[in-house]
N, C-alpha and C positions, 0 to 999 in steps of 0.2 A: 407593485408601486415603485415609481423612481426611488432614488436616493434623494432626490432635488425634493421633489412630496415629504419624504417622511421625513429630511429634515427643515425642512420649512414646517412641519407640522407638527414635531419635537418642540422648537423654539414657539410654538404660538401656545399650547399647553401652560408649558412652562410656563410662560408669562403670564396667561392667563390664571396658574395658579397661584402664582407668587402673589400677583394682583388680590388675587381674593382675599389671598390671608391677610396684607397689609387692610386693605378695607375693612377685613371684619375686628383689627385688636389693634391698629393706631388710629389715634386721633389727628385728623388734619392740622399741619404745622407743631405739631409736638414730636420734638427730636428725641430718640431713641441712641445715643451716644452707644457704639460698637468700640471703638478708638479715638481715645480721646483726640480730640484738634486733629483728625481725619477722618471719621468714618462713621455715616449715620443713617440710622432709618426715620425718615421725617416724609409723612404722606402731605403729597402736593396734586391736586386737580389741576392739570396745566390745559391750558381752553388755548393756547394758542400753539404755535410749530414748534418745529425742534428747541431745545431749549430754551421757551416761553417767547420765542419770536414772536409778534402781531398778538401776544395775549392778550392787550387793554382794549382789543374790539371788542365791542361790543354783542350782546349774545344774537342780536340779530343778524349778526356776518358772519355767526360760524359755520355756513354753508360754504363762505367762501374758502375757509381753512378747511374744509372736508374735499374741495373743488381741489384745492389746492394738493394735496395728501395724494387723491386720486389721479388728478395728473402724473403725480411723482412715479405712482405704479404703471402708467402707460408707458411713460420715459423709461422706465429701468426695465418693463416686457421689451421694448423697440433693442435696447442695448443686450438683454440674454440673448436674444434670439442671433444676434450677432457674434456675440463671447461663447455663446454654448453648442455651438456648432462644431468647436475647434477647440474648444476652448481648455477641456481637460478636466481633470476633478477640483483647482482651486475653483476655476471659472465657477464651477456645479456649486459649489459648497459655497461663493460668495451669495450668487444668486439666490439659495435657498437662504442661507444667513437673514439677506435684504428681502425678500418676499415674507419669513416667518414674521421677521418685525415690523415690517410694514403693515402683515396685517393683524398681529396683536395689538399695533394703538392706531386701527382704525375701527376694528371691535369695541376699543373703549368710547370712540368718538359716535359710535351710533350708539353704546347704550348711555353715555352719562354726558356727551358732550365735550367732554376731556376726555386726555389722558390720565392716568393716575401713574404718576412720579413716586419714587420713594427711596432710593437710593443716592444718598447727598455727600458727595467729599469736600473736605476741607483742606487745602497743603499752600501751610506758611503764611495764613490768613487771605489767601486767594479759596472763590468759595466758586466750585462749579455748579451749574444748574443740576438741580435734581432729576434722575432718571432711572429707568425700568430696564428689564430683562429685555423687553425689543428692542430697546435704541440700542443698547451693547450688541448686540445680534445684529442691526445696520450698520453699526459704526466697525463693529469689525470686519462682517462682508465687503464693506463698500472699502477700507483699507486695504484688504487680500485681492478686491478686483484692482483699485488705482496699482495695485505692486504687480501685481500680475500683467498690465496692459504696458504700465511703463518698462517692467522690467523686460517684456520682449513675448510673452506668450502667443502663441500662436494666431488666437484671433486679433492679436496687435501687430503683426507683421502684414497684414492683408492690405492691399491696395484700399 
């Protein structure tokens, strides 16, 4: 198996086990305080895009958030195949990053219709939206490729 597989495949476990456990012992919207005035476990069914974007559609549109999801994945195949050519092992490890978590909350989106969120900060009374082991797994990938592409990496230098 690649390295690109088994860690794209690491990160969907993962999330998918983290997920379970949050579903089977919190209760939805009851905060679990880790750090006080930072850091909490509060389970969220989030039905719309990254950080509750288009959530208040209604349930009869959430085909179009799944439309939506899956485009993401054809757009980010079109761009590996370009970055991963040349790209080297950040290129490899962003890509598997954004593939693991793209499809651990698309797993959630086909069985429950959400996502399930659970990891909520707090800093300085600014409050971010709640989130899971794959968006941290996209949000870092997708940071290590934008550095990678800006900073000059190989498949950024190509005509």
């Amino acid at each position: 198996m690649t390295p690109i597989v088994v860690i794209a495949g690491t990160i969907v476990v993962l999330d998918q086990i983290t997920k379970a456990v949050v579903l089977e012992h919190l209760p939805p919207g009851v905060a679990i305080h880790l750090i006080d005035g930072f850091l909490s476990l509060t389970l969220v069914m989030n039905t719309g895009l990254a950080f509750g974007l288009l959530g208040g559609l209604p349930a009869t549109w959430r085909w179009l958030i799944a439309l939506l999801s899956i485009g993401a994945l054809v757009v980010l195949a079109r761009v590996a195949t370009r970055v991963l050519a040349d790209g080297g092992w950040v290129a490899r490890l962003s890509v598997a990053l954004i593939f693991g978590g793209a499809v651990g909350n698309l797993i959630d989106r086909a069985r429950f219709g959400a996502v399930v969120d659970f990891v909520d900060v707090h800093v300085r009374g600014y409050h971010w939206p709640a989130f899971n082991v794959a968006d941290s797994a996209i949000t870092v990938g997708v940071t290590l490729l934008a550095l990678h592409l800006v900073l000059g990496g190989p498949a950024a230098r190509r005509p």
